[in-house]
PLY file of the C-alpha trace (Angstrom):
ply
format ascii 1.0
element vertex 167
property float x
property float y
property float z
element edge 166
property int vertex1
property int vertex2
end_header
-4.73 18.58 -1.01
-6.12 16.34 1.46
-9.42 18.70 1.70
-10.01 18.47 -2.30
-9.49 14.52 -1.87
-12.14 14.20 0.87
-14.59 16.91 -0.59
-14.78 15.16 -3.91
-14.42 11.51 -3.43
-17.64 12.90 -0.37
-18.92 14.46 -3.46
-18.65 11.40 -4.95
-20.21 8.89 -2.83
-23.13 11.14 -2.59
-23.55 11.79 -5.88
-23.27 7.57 -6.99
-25.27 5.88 -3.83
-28.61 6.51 -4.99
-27.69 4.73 -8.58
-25.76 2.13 -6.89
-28.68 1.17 -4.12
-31.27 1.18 -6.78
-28.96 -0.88 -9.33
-28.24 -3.44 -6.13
-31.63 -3.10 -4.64
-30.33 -2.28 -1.38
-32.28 -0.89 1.49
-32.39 3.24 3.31
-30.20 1.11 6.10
-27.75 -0.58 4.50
-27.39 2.54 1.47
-26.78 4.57 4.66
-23.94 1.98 6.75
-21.72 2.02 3.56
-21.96 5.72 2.90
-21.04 6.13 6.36
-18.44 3.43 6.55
-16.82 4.34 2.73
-16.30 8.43 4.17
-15.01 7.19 7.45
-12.50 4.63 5.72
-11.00 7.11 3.14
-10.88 10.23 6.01
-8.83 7.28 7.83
-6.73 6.19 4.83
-5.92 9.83 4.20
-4.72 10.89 7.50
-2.65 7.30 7.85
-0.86 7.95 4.48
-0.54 11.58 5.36
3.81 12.35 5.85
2.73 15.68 7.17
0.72 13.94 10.22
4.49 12.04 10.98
5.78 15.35 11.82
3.23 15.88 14.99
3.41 14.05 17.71
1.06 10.76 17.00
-0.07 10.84 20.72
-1.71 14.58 19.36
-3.07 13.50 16.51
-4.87 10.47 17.74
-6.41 12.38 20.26
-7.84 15.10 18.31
-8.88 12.82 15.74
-10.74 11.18 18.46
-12.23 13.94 19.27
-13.12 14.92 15.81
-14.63 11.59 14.99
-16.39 11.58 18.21
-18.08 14.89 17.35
-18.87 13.57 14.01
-20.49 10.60 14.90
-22.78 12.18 17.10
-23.83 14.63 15.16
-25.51 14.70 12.15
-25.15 11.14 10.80
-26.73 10.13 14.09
-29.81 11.94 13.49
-29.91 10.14 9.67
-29.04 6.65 11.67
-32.58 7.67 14.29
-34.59 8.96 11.21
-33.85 5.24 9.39
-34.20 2.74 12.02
-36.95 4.25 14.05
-39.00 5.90 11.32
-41.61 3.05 11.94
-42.34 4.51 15.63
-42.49 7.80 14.69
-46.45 9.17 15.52
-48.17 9.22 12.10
-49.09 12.60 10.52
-52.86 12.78 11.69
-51.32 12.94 15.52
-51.87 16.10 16.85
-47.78 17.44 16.39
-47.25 21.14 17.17
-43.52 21.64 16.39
-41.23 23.59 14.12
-40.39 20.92 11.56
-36.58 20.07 12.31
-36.61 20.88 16.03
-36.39 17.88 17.33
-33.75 16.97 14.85
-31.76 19.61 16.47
-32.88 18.92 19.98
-31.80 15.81 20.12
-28.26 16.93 18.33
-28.40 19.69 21.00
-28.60 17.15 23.84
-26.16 14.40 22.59
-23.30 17.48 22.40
-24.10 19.01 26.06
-24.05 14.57 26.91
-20.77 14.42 25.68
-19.64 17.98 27.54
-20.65 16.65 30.47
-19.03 13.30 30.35
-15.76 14.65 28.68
-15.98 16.43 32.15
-16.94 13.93 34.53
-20.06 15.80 35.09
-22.79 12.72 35.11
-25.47 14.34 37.09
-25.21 17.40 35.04
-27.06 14.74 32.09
-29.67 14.58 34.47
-30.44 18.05 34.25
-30.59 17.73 30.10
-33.18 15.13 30.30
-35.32 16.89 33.23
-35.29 20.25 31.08
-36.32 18.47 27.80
-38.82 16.32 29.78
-40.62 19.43 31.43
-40.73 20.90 28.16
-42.53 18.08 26.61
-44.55 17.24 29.67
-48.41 17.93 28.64
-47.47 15.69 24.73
-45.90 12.84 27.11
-48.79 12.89 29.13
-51.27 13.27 26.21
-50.34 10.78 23.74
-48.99 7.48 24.68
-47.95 6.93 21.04
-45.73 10.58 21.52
-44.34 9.12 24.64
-43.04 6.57 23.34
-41.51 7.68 20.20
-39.70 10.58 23.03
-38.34 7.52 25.36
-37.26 5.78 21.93
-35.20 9.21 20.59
-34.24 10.00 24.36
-32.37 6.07 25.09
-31.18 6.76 21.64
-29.25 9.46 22.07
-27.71 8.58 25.49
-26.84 4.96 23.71
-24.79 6.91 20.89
-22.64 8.87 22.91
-21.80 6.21 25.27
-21.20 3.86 22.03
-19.32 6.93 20.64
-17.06 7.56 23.61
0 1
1 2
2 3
3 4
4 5
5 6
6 7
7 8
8 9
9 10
10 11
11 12
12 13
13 14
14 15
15 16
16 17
17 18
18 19
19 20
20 21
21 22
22 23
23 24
24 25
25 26
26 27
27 28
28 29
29 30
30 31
31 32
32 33
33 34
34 35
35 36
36 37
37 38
38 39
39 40
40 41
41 42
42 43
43 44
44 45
45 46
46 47
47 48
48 49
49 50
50 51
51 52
52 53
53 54
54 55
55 56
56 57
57 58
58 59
59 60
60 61
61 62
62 63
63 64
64 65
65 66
66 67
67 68
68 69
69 70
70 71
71 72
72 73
73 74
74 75
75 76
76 77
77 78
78 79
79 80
80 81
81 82
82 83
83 84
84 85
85 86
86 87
87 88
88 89
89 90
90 91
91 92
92 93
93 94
94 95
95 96
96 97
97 98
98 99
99 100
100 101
101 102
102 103
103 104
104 105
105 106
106 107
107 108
108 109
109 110
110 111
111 112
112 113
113 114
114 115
115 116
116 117
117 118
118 119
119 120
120 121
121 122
122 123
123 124
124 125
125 126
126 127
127 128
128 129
129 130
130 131
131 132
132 133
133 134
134 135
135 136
136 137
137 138
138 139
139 140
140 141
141 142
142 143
143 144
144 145
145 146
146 147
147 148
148 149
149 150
150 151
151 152
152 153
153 154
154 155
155 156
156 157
157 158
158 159
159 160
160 161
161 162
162 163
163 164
164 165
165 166
């Protein structure tokens, strides 16, 4: 019941933000913070007000819902936060950019989930090894174009600030 609660008030949200932002002139930002902040608060509400959650231990529960936030929050709606707030620094279309549209998307999704592996292990030179790999890899765009470079640093900082925020 709980599922068919969150899958259509999600459905919802989705489905009303665009008429609400344009009917209260609201901005991609702040649309996106109270999409976010309405699906985390009734996911929250329902597990609260949920007897069956009573029955298993709350020690459990709060853990794995932890977890499952945690995994959440880094995931996809982090990518949508880094598209919004740093669109301005992304290199404009006429820069040379050789990529499978999406990639780094799911590069950077890629990277915040080993992060979090490696942390959830106490293994913090292992996040070293993540940025070295995706660093050689871009190498020859970092080195030539500056504007590339820094849109990389931006999205790299970025991602190492939400899982540490996230944590």
């Amino acid at each position: 019941m709980i599922s068919l609660i969150i899958l259509f008030s999600h459905a919802l949200i989705d489905f009303g933000k665009s008429y609400i932002s344009n009917w209260l002139r609201l901005s991609n930002m702040v649309t996106f913070l109270l999409d976010q902040m309405l699906h985390i608060a009734i996911i929250l509400f329902l597990v609260k007000n949920n007897p069956v959650v009573n029955l298993i231990a709350s020690e459990q529960i709060g853990q794995m819902l932890n977890m499952i936030l945690f995994l959440v929050l880094i995931t996809k709606p982090t990518n949508v936060f880094f598209k919004i707030f740093f669109q301005k620094y992304q290199p404009k279309d006429n820069q040379k950019m050789d990529t499978i549209p999406g990639a780094g998307a799911t590069i950077g999704l890629l990277e915040r989930i080993v992060m979090s592996i490696c942390i959830i292990f106490n293994q913090f030179a292992s996040i070293g090894l993540v940025f070295t790999a995706k660093s050689i890899v871009r190498y020859n765009k970092i080195s030539e174009s500056p504007t590339f470079a820094e849109y990389y640093l931006i999205g790299l900082l970025f991602s190492i600030l939400s899982v540490l925020l996230a944590t």
